[in-house]
C-alpha distance (Angstrom), angle and dihedral (degrees) to the residues before:
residue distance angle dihedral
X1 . . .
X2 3.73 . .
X3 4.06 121.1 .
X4 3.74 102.9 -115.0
X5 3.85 120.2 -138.5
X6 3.83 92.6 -122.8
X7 4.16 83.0 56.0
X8 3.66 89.1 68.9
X9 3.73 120.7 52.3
X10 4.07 118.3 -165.3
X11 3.96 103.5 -137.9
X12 4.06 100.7 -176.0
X13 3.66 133.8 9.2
X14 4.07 110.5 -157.5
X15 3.61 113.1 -154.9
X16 3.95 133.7 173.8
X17 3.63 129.4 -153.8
X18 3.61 127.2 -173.0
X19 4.15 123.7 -159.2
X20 3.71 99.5 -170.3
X21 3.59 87.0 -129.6
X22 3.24 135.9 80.3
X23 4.00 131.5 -105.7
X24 3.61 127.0 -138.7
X25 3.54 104.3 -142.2
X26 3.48 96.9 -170.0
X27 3.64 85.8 68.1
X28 3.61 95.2 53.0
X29 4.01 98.8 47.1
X30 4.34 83.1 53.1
X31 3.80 88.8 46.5
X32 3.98 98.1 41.2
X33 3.87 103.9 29.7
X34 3.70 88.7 179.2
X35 4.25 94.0 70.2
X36 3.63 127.3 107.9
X37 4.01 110.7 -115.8
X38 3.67 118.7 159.9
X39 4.09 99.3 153.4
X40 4.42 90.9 -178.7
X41 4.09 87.3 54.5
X42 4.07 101.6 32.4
X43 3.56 137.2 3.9
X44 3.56 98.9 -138.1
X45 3.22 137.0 65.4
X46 3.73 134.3 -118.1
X47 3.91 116.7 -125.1
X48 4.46 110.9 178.0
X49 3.30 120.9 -168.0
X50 3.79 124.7 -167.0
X51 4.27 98.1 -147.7
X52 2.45 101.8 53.4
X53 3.45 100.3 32.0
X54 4.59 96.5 -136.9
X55 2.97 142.7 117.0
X56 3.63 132.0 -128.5
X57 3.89 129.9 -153.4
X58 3.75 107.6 -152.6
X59 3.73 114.9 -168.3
X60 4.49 117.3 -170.0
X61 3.75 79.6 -116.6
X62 3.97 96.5 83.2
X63 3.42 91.5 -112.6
X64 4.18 126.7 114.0
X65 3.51 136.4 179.2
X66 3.64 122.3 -159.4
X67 3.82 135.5 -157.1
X68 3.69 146.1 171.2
X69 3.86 96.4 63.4
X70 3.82 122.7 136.5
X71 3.96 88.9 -151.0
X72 3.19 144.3 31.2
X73 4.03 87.2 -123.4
X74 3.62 90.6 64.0
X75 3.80 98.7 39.4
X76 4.13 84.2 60.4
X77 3.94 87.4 40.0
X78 3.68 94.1 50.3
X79 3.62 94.9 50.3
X80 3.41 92.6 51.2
X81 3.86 90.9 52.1
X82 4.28 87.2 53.6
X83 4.11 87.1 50.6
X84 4.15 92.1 46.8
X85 3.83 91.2 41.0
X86 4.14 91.4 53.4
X87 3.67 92.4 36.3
X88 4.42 89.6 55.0
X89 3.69 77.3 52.0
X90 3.29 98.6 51.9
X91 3.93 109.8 -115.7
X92 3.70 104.5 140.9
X93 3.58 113.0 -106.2
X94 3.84 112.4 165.1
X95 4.14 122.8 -155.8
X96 4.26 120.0 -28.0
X97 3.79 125.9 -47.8
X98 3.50 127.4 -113.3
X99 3.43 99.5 -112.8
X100 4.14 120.0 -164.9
X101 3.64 130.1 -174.4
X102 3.68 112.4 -128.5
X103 3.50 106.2 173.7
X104 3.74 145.4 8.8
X105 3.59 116.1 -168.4
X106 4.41 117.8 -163.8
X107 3.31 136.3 -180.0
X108 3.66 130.3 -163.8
X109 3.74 149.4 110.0
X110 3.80 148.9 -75.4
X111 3.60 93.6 -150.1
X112 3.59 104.1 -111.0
X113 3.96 143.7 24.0
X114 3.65 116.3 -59.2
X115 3.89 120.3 -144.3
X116 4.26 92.8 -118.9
X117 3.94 89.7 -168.7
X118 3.64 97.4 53.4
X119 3.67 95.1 39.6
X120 3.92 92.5 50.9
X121 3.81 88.1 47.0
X122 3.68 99.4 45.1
X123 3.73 95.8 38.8
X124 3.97 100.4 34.5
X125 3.72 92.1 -119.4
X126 3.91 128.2 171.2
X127 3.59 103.8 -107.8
X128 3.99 126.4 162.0
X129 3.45 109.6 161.2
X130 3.79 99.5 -175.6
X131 4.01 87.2 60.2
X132 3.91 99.1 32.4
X133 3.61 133.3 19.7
X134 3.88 96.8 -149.0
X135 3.83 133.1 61.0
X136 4.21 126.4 -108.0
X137 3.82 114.6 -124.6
X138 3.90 118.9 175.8
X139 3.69 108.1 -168.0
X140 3.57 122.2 -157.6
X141 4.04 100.9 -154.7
X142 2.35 118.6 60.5
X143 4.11 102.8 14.2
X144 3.31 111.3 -109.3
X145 4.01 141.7 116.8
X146 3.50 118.3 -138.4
X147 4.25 135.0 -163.2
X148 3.33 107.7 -153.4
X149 4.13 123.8 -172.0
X150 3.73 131.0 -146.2
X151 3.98 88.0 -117.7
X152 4.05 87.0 60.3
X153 3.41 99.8 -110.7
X154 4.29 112.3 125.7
X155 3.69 135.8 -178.9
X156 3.90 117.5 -143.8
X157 3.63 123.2 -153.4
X158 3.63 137.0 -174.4
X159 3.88 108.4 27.4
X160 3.94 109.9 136.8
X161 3.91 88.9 -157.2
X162 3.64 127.4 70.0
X163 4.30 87.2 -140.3
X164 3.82 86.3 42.3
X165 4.14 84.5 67.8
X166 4.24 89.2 49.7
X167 3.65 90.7 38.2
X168 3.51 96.6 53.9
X169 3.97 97.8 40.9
X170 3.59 86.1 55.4
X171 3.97 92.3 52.3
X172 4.12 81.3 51.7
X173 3.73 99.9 52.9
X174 3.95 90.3 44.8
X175 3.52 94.2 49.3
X176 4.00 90.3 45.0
X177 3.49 96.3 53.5
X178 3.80 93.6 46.6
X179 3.68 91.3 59.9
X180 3.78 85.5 45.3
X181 3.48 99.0 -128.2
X182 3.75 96.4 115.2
X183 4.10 104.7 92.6
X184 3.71 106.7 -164.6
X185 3.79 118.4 -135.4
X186 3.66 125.9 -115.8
X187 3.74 124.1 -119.1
């Protein structure tokens, strides 16, 4: 049975985005009163927007890094919005940022309980069940780490591409069910 993309929900999209200039961040806390700016406790500074619903961690070295997004379409949308919104204000912010995703982070299921002990012991996970309830599974292709839980549900962590996530929980279910330790639920 194939992993279906509603199965697997992304929760945050990280981006970065570098301007190759720097930011005075002064000027942005006078021009946006509403920012977070606490220069003895962080360097950066922390820009919300509503829609989409992010946050973005602007640092006086040009550089940004964005997170809450469900996509990677509205990470790159959202810090567009931050660079329009300081430009109206007048912060200098020449041409379009590089903008890199870093991380996606998903959640989802396999669609059944998994038998953790066999898996670990067939596959050579990391497992330690008296420190953490889930198993450790670094996969090599695509490049992502999942946690996977004896109820079937897994987080994946790491991909860089939104099909990387679906990709790679398909690669998981296949290989779960070969070992047989997937048990499918009944309707």
């Amino acid at each position: 049975m194939k992993v279906e993309k509603r199965e697997i929900r992304i929760q945050n999209v990280v981006a970065s985005a570098a301007f190759n200039h720097p930011i005075d961040l002064d000027a942005v806390v006078k021009a946006f009163p509403h920012v977070e700016y606490r220069p003895k406790v962080f360097p950066g500074l922390a820009f919300r927007l509503k829609k989409p619903k992010t946050c973005a961690l602007i640092f006086d070295t040009g550089r940004m890094v964005c997170t809450g997004a469900k996509s990677e379409r509205e990470a790159r949308r959202a810090i567009l919005k931050v660079a329009r919104e300081l430009r109206a204000a007048g912060i200098i912010i020449p041409g379009k940022p590089e903008i890199k995703i870093t991380n996606i982070v998903a959640s989802g299921s396999l669609g059944g309980p998994i038998d953790l002990e066999a898996l670990c012991e067939r596959a050579r996970l990391m497992y330690e069940p008296e420190q953490f309830p889930g198993a450790i599974y670094r996969m090599e292709s695509p490049r992502v780490v999942f946690l996977i839980f004896s109820n079937g549900k897994i987080v994946c962590v790491g991909a860089k591409k939104e099909e990387d996530i679906y990709e790679a929980a398909e690669n998981l279910r296949r290989r779960v069910e070969e070992m047989g330790v997937l048990y499918e639920e009944m309707p």
